[in-house]
N, C-alpha and C positions, 0 to 999 in steps of 0.2 A: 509576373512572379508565378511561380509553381508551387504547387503545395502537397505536402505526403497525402497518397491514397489514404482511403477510410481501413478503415481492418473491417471484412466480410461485409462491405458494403453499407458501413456504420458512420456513427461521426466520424468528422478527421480528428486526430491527433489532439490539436491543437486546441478544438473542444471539449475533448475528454479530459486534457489536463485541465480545461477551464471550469469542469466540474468538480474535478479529484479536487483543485485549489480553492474552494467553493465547498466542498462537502465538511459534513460535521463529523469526527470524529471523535469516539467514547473509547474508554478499556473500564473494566469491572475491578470491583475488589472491595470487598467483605459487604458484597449487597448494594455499592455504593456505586454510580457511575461518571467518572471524573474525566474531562473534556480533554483532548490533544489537539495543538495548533500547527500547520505549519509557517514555519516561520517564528519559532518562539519554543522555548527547553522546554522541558515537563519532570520538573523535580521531584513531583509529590510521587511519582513512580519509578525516579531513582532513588527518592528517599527508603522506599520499600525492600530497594536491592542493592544496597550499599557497597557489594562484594564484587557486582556485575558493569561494564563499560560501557557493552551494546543494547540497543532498542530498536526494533522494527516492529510495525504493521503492518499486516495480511492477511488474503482471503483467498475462499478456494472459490467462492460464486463467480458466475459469469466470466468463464475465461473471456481476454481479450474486451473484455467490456461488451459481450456480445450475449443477452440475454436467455438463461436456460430453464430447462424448466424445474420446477421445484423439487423432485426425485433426482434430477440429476446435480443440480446445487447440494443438495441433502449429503449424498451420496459424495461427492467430489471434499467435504466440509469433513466429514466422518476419517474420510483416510485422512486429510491436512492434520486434525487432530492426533491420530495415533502415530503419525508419522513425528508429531511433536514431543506427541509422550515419551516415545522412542528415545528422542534425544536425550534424555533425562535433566535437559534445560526449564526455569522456568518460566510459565507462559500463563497468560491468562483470556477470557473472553473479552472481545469488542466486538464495537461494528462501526462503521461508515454509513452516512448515509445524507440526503438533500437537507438541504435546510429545512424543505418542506415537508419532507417526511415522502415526499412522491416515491423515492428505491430508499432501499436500506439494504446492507450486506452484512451479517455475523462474518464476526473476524477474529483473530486472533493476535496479541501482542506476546510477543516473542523475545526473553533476556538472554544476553550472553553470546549468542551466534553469532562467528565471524560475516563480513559480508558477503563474502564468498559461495559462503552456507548457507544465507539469508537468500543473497539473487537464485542459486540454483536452485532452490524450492519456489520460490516466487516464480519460475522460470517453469517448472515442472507442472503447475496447477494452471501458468497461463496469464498470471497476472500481468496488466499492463501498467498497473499503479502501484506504490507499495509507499511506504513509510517506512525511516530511517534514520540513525538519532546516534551520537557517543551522549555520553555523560557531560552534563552540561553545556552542551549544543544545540542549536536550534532543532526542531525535525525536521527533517528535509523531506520530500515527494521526487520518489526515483520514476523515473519512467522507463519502460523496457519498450524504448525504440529509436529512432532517429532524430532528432532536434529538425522538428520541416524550418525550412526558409522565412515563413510568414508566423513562427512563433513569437511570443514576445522574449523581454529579458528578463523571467523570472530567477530571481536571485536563489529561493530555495528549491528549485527544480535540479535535477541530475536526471542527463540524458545518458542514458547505457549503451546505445547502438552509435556510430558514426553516422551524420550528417547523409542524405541521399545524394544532393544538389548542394554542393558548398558554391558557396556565391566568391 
């Protein structure tokens, strides 16, 4: 069996999604930090935007899942945000992060953005993981890559790239 290369010499794939499906995810609002699962809707923040369909989660840290350093995280976060503000969509703080608390990444949740919209910016900053949601739907965990051989069959996973090695 074969398995997709690492990105820049890093985990494969296949761990990375086994962390992204593993990580603890937050979004903010009025002071308050309220939990997102994948695998399970999140009403209490469609309650808040009743007008709006879509939900996504992102970040600008660590493209690729490949570690940088904190001027350059800073700096990559700064333009994500005004590049949101722009939209005049709205959005609010999160982050991601281990259960353990070992990495944490500020992020941002994002209303209303077609997906199209959603991937291209996810796409532009580098992410390999993102979050992704309609209106009373589970969240789902997009990955920006190929589905390797040796993944499993995670029901709320969407692989964005075609297959390397299709069996």
């Amino acid at each position: 069996m074969t398995t997709q290369p690492a990105i820049a010499g890093h985990a494969p794939i296949r761990e990375l999604v086994g962390a992204y499906l593993g990580a603890d995810y937050r979004w903010q609002h009025g002071g308050d930090w309220h939990d997102l699962h994948v695998g399970l809707p999140a009403p209490a923040l469609e309650l808040l935007h009743p007008d709006l369909d879509t939900f996504g989660l992102l970040s600008a840290w660590n493209p690729h899942s490949v570690e940088q350093t904190e001027l350059a995280n800073r700096t990559a976060d700064r333009m994500l945000h005004e590049a949101l503000a722009a939209t005049g969509l709205p959005f609010c703080a999160a982050f991601a992060s281990a259960p353990n608390r070992s990495w944490r990444e500020p992020s941002w949740v994002v209303m209303g953005f077609s997906v199209a919209h959603f991937d291209a910016l996810s796409r532009k900053y580098g992410q390999l993981g993102t979050l992704w949601w309609t209106r009373g739907k589970p969240v789902r965990l997009r990955v920006d890559a190929a589905r390797p051989e040796d993944a499993g069959n995670e029901e709320y996973v969407d692989w964005l790239r075609p297959l390397l090695h299709p069996t």
